[in-house]
N, C-alpha and C positions, 0 to 999 in steps of 0.2 A: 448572521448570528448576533453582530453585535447589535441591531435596533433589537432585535427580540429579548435580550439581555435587557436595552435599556427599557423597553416597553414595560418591561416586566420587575424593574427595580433591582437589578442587578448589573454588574460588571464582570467582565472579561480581565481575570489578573494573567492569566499565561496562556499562550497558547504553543501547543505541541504536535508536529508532523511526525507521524508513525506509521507512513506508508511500509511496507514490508514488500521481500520479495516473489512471495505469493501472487501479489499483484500483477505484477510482469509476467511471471513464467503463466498464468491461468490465461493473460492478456495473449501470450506467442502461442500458447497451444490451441486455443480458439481463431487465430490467425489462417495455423495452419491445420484447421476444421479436426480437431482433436478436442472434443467436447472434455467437461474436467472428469466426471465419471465413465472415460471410454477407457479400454481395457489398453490401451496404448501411452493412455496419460500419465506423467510423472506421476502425479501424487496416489496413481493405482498402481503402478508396479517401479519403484523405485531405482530397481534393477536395469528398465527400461532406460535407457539413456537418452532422450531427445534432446537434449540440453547437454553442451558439454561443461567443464567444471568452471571453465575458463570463461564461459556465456556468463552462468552463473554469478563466477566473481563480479564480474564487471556490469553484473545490472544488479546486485548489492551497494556498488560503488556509485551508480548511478542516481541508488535510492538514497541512499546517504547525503549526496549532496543536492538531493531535492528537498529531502525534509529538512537539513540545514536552511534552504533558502529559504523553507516555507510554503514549500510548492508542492509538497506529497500529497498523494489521492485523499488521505485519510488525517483526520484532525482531533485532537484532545483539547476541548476546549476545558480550564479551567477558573469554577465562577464563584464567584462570593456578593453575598447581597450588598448595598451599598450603603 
């Protein structure tokens, strides 16, 4: 990102990790061959429990200090010309 910034007359002023836990839980349900639209997966029937709360918590806390470090899946780059 950043030579294409520089390529292009621009600069990188911040950059922002906003992995989410979407990530994870879509990541374990494909693990355990639970496709994200199968009638079993969290985000179809809520109710469904495959994930306990406790899972949950603790791959929020995970996320958190990934995107602290800088290391989350997902990135906000913010640019301003130079």
């Amino acid at each position: 990102m950043e030579m294409l910034c520089i390529n292009a007359g621009l600069e990188i002023t911040k950059i922002k990790h906003d992995t989410e836990v979407f990530h994870f839980l879509a990541s374990e349900q494909y693990l355990r061959g639970i496709p994200l639209n199968d009638k079993n997966s969290f985000y179809v029937k809520k109710n469904h429990r495959i994930f306990s709360k406790e899972s949950i918590k603790n791959y929020r806390k995970q996320i958190a200090d990934l995107n602290d470090k800088l290391l989350g899946g997902d990135a906000c780059f913010y640019i301003k010309k130079k």
